[in-house]
N, CA, C and O of each residue as an XYZ file, in Angstrom:
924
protein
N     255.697     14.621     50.187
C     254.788     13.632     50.786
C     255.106     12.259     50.221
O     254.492     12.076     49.170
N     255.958     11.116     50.623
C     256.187     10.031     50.630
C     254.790      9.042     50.452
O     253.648      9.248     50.861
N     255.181      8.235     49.910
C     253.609      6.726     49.990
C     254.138      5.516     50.604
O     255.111      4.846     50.257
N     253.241      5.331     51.684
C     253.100      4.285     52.302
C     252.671      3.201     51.737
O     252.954      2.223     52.428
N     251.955      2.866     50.516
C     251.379      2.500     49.988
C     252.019      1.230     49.349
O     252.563      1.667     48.335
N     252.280     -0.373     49.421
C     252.466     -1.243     48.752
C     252.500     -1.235     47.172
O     251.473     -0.844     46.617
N     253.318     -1.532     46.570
C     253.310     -1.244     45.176
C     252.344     -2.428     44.555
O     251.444     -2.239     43.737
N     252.769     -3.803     45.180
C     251.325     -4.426     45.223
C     249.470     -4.199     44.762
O     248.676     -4.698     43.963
N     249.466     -3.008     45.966
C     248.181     -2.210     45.809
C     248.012     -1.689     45.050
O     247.002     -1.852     44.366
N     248.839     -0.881     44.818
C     248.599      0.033     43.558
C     248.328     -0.231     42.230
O     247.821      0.511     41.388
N     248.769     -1.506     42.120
C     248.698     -2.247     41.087
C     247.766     -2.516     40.623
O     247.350     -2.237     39.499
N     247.134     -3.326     41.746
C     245.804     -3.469     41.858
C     244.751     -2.422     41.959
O     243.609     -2.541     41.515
N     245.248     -1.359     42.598
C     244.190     -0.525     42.593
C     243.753      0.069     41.106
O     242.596      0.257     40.730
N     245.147      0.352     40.244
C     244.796      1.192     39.009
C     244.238      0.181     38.117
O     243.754      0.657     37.090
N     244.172     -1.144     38.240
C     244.000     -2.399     37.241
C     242.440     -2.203     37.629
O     241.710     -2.412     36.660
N     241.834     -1.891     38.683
C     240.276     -2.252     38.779
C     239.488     -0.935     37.991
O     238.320     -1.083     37.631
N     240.300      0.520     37.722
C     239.592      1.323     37.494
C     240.027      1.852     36.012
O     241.176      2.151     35.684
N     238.777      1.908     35.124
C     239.086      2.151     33.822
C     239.899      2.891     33.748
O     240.931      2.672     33.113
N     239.627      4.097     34.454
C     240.260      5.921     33.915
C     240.835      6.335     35.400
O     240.599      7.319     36.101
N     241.984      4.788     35.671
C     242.681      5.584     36.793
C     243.553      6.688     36.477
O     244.213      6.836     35.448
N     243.474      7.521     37.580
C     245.005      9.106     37.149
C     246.008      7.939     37.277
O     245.934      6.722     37.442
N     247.073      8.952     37.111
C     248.301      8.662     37.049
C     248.891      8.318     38.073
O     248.939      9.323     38.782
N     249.445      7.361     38.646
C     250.427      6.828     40.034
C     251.342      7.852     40.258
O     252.132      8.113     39.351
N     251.384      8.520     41.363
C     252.570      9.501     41.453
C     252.867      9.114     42.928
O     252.099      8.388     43.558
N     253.955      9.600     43.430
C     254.484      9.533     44.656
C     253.398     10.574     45.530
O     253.535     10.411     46.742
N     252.354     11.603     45.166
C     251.719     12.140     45.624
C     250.178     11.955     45.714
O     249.413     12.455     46.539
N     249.917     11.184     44.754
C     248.691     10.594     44.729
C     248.617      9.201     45.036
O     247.461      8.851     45.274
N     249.431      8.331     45.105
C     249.174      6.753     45.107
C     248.438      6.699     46.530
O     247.447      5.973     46.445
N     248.621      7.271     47.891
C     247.304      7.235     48.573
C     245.656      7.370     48.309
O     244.705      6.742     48.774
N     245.746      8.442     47.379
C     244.385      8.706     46.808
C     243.973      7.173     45.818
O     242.983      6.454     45.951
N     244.822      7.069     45.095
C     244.170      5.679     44.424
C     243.784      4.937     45.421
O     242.584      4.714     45.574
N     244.820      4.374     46.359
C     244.476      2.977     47.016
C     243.257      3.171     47.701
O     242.539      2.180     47.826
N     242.827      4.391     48.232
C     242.002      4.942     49.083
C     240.505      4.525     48.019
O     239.599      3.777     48.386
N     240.564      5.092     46.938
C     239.228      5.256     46.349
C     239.070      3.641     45.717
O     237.962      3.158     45.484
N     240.413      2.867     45.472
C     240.334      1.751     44.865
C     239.229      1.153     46.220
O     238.029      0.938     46.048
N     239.787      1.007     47.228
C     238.789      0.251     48.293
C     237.448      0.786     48.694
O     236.409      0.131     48.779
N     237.602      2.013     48.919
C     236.180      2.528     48.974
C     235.161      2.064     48.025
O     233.981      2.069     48.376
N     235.564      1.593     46.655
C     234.431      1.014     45.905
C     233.930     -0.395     46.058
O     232.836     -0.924     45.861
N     235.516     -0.974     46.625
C     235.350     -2.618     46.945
C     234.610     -2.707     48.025
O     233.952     -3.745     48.102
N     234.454     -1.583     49.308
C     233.720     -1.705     49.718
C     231.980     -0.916     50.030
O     231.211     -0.608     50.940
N     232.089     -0.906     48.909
C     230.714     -0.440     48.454
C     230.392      1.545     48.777
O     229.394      2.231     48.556
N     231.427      1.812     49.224
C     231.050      3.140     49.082
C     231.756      4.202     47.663
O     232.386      5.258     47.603
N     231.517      3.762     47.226
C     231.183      4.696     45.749
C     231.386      6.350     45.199
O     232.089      6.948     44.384
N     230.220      6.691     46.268
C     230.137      7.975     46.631
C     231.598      8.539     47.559
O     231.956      9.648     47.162
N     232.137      8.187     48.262
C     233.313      8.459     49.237
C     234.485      8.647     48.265
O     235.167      9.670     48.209
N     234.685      7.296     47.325
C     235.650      7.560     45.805
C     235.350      8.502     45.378
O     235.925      9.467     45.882
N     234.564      8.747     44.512
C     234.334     10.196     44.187
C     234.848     11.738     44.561
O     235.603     12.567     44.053
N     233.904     11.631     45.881
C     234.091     12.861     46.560
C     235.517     12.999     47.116
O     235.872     13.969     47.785
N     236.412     11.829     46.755
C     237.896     12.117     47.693
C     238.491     12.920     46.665
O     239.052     14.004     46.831
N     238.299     12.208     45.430
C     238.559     12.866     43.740
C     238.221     14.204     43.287
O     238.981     14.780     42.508
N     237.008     14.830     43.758
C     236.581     15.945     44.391
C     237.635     16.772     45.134
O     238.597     17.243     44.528
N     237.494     16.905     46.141
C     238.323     17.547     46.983
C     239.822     17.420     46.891
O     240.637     18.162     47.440
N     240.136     16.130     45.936
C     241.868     17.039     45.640
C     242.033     17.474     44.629
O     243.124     17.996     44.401
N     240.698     17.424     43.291
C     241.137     18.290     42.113
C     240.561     19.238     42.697
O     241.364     19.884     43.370
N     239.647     19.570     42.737
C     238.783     21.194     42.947
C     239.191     21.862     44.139
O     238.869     23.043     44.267
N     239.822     21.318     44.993
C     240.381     21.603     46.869
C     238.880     22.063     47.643
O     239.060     23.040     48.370
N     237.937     21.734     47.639
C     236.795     21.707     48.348
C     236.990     21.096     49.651
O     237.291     19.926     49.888
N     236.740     22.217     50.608
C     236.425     21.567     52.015
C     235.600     20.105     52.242
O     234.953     19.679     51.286
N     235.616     19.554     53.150
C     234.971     17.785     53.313
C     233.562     18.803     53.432
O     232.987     19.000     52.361
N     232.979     19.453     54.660
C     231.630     20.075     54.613
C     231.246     20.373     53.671
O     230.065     20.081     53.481
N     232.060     21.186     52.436
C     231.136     21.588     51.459
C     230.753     20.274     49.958
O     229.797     20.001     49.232
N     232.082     19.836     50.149
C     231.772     18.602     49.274
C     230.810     17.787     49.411
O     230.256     17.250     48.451
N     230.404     17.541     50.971
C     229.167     16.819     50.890
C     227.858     17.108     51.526
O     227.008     16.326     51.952
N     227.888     18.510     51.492
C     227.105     19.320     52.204
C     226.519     20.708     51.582
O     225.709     21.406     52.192
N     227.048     21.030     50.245
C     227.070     22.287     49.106
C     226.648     22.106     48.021
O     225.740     22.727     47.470
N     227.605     20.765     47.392
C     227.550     20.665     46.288
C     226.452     19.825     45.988
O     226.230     18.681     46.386
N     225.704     20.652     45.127
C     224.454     19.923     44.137
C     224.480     19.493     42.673
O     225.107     20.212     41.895
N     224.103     18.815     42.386
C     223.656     18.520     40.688
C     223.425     19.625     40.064
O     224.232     19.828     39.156
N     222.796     20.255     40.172
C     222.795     21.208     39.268
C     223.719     22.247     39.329
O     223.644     23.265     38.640
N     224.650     21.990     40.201
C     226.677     22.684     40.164
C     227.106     22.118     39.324
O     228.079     22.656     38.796
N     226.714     20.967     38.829
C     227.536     20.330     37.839
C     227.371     20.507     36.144
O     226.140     20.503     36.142
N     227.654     20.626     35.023
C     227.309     20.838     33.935
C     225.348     20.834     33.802
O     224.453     20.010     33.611
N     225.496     22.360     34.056
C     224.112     22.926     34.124
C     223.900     23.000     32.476
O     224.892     23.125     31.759
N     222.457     22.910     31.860
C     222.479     23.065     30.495
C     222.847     24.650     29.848
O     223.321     24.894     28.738
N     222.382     25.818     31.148
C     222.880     27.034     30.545
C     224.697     26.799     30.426
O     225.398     27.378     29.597
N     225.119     25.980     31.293
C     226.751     25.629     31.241
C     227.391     24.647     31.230
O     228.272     24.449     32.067
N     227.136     23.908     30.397
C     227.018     22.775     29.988
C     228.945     21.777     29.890
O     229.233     20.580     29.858
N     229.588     22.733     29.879
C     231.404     22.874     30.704
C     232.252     23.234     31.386
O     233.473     23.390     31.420
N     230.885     23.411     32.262
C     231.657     24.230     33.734
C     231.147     23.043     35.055
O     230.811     21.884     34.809
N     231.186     23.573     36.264
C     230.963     23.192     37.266
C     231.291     24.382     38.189
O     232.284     25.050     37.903
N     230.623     24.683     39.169
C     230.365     25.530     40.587
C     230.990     25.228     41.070
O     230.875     24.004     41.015
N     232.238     25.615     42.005
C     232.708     24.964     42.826
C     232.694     26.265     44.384
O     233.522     27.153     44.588
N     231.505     25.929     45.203
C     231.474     26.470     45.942
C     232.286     26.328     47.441
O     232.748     25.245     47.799
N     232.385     27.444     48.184
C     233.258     27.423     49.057
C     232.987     28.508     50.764
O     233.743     29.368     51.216
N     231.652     28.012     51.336
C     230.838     28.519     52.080
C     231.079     29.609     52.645
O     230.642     30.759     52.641
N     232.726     28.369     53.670
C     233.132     29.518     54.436
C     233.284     30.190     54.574
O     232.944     30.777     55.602
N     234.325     30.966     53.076
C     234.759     32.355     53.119
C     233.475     33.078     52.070
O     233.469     34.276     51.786
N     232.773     32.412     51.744
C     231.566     32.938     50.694
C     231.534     33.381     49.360
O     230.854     34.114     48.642
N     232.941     32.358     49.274
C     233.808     32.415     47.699
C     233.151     31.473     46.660
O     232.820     30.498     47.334
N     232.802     31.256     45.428
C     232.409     30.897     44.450
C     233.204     30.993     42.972
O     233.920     31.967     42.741
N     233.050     30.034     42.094
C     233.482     30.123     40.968
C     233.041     29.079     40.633
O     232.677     28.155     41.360
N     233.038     29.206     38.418
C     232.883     28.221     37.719
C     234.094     28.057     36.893
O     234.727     28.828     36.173
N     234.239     26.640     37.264
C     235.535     25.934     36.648
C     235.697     25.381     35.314
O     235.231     24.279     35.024
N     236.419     26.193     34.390
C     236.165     25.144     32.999
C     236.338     23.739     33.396
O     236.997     23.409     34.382
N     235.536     22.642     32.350
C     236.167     21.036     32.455
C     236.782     20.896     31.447
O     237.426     19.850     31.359
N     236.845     22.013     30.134
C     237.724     21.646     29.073
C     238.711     22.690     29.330
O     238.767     23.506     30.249
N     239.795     22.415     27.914
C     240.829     23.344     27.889
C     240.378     23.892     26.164
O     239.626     23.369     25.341
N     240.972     24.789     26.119
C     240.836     25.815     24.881
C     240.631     24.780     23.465
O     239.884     24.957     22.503
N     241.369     23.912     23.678
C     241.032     22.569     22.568
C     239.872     22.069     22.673
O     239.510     21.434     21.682
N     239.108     22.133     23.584
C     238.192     21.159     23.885
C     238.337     19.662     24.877
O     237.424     18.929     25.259
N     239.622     19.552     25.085
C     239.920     18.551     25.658
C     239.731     18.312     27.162
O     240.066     19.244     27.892
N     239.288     17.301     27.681
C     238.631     17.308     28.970
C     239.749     17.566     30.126
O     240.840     17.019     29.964
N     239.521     18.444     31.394
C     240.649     18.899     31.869
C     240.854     17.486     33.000
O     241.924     16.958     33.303
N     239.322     17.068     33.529
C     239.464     16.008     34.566
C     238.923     14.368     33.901
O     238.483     13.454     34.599
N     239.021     14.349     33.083
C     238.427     13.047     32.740
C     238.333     11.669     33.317
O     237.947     10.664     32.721
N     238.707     11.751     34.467
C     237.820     10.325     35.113
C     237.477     11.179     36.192
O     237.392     10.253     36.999
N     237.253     12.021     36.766
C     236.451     12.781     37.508
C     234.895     13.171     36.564
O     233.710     12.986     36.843
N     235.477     13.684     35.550
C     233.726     13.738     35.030
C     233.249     12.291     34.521
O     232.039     12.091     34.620
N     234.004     11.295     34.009
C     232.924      9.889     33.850
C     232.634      9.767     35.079
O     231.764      8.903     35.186
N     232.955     10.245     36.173
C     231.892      9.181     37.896
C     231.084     10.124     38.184
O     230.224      9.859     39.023
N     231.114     11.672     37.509
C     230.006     12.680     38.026
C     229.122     12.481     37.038
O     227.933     12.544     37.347
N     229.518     12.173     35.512
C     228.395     11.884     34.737
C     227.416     11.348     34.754
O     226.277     11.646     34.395
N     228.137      9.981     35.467
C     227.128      8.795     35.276
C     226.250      9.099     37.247
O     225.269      8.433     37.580
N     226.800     10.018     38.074
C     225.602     10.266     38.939
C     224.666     11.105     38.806
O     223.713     11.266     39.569
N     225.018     11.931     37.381
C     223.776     12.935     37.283
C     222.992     12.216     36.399
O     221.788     12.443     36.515
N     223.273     11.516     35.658
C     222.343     10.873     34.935
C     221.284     10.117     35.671
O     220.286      9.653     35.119
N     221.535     10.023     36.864
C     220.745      8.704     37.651
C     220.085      9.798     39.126
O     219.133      9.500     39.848
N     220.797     10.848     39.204
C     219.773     12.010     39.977
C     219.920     13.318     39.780
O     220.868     14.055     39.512
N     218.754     13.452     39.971
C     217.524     14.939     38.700
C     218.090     16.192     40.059
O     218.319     17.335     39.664
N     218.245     15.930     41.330
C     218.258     17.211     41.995
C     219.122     17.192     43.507
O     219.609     16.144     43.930
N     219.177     17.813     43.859
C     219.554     17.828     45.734
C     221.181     17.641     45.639
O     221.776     17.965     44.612
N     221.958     17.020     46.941
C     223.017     16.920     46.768
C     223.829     15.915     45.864
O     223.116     14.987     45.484
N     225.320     15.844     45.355
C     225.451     15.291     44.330
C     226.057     13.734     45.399
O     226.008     12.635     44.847
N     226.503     13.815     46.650
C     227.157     12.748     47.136
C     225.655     11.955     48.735
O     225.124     12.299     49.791
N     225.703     10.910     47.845
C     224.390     10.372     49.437
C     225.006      9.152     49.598
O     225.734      8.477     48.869
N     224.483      8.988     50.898
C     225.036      7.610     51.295
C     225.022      6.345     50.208
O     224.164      6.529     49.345
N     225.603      5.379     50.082
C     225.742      4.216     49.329
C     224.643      3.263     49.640
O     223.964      2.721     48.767
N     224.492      3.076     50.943
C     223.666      1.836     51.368
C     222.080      2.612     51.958
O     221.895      3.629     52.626
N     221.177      1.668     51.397
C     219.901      2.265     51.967
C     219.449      2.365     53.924
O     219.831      1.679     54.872
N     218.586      3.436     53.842
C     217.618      3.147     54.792
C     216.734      3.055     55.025
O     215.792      3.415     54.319
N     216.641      2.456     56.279
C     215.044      1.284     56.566
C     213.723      2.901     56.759
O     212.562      2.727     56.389
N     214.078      4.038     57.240
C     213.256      4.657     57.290
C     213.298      5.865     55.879
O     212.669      6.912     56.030
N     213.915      5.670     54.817
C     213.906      6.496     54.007
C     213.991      5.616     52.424
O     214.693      4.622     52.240
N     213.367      6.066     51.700
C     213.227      5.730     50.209
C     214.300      6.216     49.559
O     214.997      5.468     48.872
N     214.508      7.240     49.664
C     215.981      7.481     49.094
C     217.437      7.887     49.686
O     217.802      8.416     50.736
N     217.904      7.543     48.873
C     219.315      7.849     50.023
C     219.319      8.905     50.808
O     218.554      9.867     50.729
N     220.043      8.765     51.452
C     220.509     10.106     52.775
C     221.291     10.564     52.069
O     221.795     10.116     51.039
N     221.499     11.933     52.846
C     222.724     12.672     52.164
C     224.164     12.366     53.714
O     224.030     12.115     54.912
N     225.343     12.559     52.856
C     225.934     12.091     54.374
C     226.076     13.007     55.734
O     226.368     12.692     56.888
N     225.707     14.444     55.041
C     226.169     15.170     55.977
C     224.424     15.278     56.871
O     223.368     15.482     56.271
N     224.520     15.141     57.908
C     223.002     15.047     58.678
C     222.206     16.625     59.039
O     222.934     17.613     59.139
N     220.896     16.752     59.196
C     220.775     18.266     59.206
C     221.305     19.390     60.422
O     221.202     20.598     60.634
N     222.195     17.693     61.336
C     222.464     19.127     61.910
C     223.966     19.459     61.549
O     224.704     20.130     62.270
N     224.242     19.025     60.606
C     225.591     19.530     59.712
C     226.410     18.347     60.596
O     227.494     18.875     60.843
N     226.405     17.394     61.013
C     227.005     16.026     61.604
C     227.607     15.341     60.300
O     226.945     14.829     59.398
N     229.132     15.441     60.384
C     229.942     14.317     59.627
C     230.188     13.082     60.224
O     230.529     12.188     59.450
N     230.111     12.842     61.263
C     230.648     12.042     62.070
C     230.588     10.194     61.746
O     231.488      9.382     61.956
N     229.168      9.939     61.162
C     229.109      8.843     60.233
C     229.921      8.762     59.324
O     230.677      7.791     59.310
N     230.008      9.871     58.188
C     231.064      9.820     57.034
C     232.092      9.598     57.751
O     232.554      8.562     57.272
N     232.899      9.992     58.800
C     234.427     10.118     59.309
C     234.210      9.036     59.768
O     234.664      9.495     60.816
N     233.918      7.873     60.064
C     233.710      6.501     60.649
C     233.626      6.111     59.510
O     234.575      5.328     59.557
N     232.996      5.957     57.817
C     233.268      5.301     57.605
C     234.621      5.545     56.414
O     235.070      4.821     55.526
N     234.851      6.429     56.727
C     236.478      7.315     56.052
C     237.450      6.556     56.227
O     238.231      6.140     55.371
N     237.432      6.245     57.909
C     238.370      5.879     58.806
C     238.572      4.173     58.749
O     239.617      3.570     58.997
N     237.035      3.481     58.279
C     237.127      2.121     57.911
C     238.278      2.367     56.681
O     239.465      2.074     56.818
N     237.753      2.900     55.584
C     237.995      2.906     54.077
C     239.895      3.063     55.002
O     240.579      2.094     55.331
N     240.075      3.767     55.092
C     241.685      3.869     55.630
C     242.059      2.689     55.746
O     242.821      2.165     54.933
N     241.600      2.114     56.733
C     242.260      0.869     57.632
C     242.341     -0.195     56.099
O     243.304     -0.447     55.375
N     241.397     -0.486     56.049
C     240.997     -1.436     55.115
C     241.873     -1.367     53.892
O     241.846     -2.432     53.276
N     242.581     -0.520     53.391
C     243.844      0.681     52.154
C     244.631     -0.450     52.876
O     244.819     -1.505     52.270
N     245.199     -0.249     54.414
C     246.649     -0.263     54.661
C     246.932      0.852     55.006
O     247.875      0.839     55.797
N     246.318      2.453     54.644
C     247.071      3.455     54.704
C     247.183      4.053     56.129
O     246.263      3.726     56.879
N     247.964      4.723     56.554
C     248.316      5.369     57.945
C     246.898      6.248     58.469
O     246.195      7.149     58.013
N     246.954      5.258     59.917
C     245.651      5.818     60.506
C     245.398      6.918     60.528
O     244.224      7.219     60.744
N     246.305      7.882     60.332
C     246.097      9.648     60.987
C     245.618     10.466     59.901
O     245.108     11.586     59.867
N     246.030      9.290     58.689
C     245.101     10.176     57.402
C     243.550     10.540     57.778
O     243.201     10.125     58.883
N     242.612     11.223     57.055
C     241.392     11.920     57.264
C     241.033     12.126     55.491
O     241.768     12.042     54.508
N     239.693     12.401     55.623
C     239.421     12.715     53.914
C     239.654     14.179     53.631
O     239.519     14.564     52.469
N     240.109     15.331     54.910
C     240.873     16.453     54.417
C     242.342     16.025     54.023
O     242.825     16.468     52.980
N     242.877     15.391     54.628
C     244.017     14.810     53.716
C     244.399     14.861     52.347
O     245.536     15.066     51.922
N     243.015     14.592     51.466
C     243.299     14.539     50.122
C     243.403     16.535     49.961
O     244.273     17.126     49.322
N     242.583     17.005     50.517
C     242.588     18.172     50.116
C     244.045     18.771     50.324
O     244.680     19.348     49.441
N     244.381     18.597     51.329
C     245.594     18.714     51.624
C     246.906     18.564     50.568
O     247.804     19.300     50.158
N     246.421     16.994     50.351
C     247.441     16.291     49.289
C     247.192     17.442     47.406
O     248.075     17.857     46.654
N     245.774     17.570     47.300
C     246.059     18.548     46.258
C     246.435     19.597     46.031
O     246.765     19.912     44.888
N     246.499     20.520     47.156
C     247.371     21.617     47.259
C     248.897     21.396     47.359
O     249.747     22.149     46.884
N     249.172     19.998     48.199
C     250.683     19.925     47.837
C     251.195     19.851     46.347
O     252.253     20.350     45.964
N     250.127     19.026     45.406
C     250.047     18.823     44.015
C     250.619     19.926     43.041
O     251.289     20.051     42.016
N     250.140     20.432     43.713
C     249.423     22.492     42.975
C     250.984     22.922     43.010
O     251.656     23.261     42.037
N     251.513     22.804     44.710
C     252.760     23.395     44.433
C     254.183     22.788     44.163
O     255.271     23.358     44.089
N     253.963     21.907     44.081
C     255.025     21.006     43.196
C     254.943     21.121     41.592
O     255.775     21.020     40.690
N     253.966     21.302     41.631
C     253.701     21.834     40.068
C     254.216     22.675     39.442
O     254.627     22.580     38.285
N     254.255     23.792     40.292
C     254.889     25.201     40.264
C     254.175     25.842     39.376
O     254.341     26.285     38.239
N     252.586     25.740     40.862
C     252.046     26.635     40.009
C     252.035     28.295     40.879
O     252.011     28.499     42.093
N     252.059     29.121     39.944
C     252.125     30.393     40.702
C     251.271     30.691     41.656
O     250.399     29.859     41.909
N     251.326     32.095     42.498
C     250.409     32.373     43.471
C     249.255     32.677     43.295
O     248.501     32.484     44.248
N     248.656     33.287     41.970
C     247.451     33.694     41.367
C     247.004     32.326     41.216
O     246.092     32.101     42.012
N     247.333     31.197     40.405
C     246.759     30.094     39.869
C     246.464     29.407     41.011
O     245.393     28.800     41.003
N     247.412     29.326     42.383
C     246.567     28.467     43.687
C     245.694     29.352     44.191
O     244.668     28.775     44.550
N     245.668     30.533     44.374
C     244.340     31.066     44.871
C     243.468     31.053     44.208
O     242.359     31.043     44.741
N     243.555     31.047     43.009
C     241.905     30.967     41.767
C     241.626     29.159     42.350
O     240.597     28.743     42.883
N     242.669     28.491     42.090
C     242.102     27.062     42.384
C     241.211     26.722     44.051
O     240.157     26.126     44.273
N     241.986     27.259     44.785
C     241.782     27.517     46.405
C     240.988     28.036     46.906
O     240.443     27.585     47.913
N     240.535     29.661     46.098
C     239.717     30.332     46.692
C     240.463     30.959     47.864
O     239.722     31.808     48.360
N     241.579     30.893     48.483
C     241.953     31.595     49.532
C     242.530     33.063     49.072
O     243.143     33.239     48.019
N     242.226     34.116     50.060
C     242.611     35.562     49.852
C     243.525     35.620     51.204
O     243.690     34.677     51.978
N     244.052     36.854     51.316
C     244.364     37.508     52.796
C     244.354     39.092     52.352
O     244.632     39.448     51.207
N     244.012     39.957     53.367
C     244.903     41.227     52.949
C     245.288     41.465     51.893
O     244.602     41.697     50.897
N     246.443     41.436     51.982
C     247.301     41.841     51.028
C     246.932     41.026     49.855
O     247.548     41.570     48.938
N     246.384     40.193     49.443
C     246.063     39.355     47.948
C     244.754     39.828     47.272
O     244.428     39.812     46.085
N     243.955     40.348     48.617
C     242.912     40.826     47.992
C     242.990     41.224     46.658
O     243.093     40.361     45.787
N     242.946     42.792     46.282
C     243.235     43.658     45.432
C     243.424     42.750     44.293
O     242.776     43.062     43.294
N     244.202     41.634     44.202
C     245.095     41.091     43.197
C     243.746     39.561     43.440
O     243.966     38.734     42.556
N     242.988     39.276     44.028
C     242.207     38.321     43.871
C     241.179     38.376     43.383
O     240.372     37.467     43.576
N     240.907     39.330     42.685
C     239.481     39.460     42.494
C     239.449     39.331     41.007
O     238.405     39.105     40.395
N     240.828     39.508     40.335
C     241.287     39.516     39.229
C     241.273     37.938     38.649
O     241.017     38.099     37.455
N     241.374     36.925     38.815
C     241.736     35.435     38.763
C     240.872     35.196     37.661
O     239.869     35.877     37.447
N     241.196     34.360     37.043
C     240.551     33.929     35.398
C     240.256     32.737     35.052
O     240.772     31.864     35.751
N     239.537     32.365     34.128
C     239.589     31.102     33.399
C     240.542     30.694     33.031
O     240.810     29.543     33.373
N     241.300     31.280     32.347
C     242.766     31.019     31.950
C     243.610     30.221     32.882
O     244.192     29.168     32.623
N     243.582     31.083     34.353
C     245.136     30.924     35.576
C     243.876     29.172     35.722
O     244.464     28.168     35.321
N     242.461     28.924     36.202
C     242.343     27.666     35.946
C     242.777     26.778     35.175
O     243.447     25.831     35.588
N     242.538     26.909     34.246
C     242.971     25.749     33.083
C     244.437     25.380     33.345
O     244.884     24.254     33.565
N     245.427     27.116     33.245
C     246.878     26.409     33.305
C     247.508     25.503     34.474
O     248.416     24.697     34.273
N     246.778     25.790     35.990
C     246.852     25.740     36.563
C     246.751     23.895     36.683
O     247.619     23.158     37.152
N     245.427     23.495     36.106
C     244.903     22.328     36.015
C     245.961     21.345     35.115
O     246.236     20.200     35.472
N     246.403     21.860     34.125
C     247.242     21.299     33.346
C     248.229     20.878     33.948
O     248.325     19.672     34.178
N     249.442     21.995     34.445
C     250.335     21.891     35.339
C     250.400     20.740     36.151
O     251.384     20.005     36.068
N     249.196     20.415     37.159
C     248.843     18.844     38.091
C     249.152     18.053     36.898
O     250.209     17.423     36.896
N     248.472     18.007     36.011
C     247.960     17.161     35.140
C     250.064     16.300     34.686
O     250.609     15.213     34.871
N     250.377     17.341     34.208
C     251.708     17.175     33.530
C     252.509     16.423     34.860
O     253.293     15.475     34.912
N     252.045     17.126     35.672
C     253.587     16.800     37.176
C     253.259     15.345     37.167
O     254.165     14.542     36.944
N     251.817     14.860     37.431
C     251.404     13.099     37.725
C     252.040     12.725     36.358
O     252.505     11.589     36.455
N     252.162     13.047     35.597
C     252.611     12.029     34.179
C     254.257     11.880     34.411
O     254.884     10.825     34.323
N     254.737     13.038     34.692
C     256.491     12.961     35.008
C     256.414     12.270     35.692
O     256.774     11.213     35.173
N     256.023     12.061     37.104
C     255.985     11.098     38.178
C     255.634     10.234     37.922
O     256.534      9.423     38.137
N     254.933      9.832     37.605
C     254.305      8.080     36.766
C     255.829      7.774     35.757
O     256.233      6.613     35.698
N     256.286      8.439     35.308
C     257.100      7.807     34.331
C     258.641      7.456     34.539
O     259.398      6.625     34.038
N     258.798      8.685     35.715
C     259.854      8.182     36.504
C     259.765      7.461     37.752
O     260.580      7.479     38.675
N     258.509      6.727     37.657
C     258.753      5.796     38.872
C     258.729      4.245     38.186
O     258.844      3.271     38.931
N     258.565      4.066     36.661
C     258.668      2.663     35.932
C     259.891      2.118     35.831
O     260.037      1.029     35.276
């Protein structure tokens, strides 16, 4: 997966954010993407793009599943839920590694600082208020309608520079390409993925804390090679 992306931007994009990841030829869309989404006031959209390419969460469930209290619950105080409707798959994801060391660390400073500021319900609501509601909306509407979020996805795009045909499954997309450039094995993308078939069954039910973590690392290492061979 090539970047369209101005080196310009990027520049700029990682200069505005304390705990940007790493510039890679596979992520520099995701920066420029979340860099503007904040410039233009959606907040929540950064986040949740950050979301869905570490954890690979569907767009519905990311902003339609996931609650605050999925997130470092006090009985689990280093995990996170990462639920997955469709197939009716579930798991909790370490955020550290066996050291203690944080596995996503600028993913948990932007989830931190939203649980600190809300006690319950979903973890992603609209940015800007409404005239008939006191508190934010959530984006996904009750009758399960994205269609606002994908309008304003599709601004956040334009506004990047980045190629219109992108979508915010894109990123999800883009983290599974992550996963396997990584070389991570077939057990470690299905524990990350949640996907089974047939034949994986048997062998899926088995998946660990462990194949997470290494799995997580692996991304982690590939963006640093790539950042360093692109200076």
């Amino acid at each position: 997966m090539l970047c369209d992306v101005s080196a310009d931007l990027l520049r700029i994009a990682v200069r505005r954010r304390e705990h940007a990841p790493a510039v890679s030829k596979l992520d520099c869309q995701l920066v420029a993407f979340r860099a503007t989404a904040v410039d233009l006031g959606y907040r929540s959209v950064a986040t949740a793009a950050l979301v869905t390419w570490e954890w690979l969460q569907r767009e519905e469930h990311v902003f339609g599943s996931f609650e605050v209290t999925h997130y470092r619950p006090k009985e689990r105080p280093n995990s996170v839920l990462i639920v997955h409707p469709k197939n009716g798959e579930e798991a909790w994801w370490p955020l550290f590694d066996e050291t203690g060391e944080p596995l996503f660390p600028e993913l948990m400073a932007e989830l931190d600082a939203i649980k600190n500021t809300t006690i319950s319900g979903l973890v992603f609501r609209r940015d800007h208020g409404h005239r008939k509601s006191r508190t934010p909306l959530p984006w996904m509407t009750e009758r399960k309608d994205l269609r606002y979020l994908r309008g304003v996805v599709k601004e956040i795009i334009r506004a990047a520079g980045l190629r219109d045909e992108l979508s915010f499954t894109s990123f999800r997309h883009g983290g599974f390409t992550e996963g396997a450039d990584s070389d991570l094995t077939d057990a470690e993308l299905r524990a990350a993925g949640r996907h089974r078939s047939s034949r994986q069954l048997p062998t899926y039910a088995k998946r660990t804390r462990k194949q997470l973590i290494s799995g997580t690392k692996k991304r982690r290492q590939e963006r640093t090679k790539a950042a360093g061979l692109s200076e």
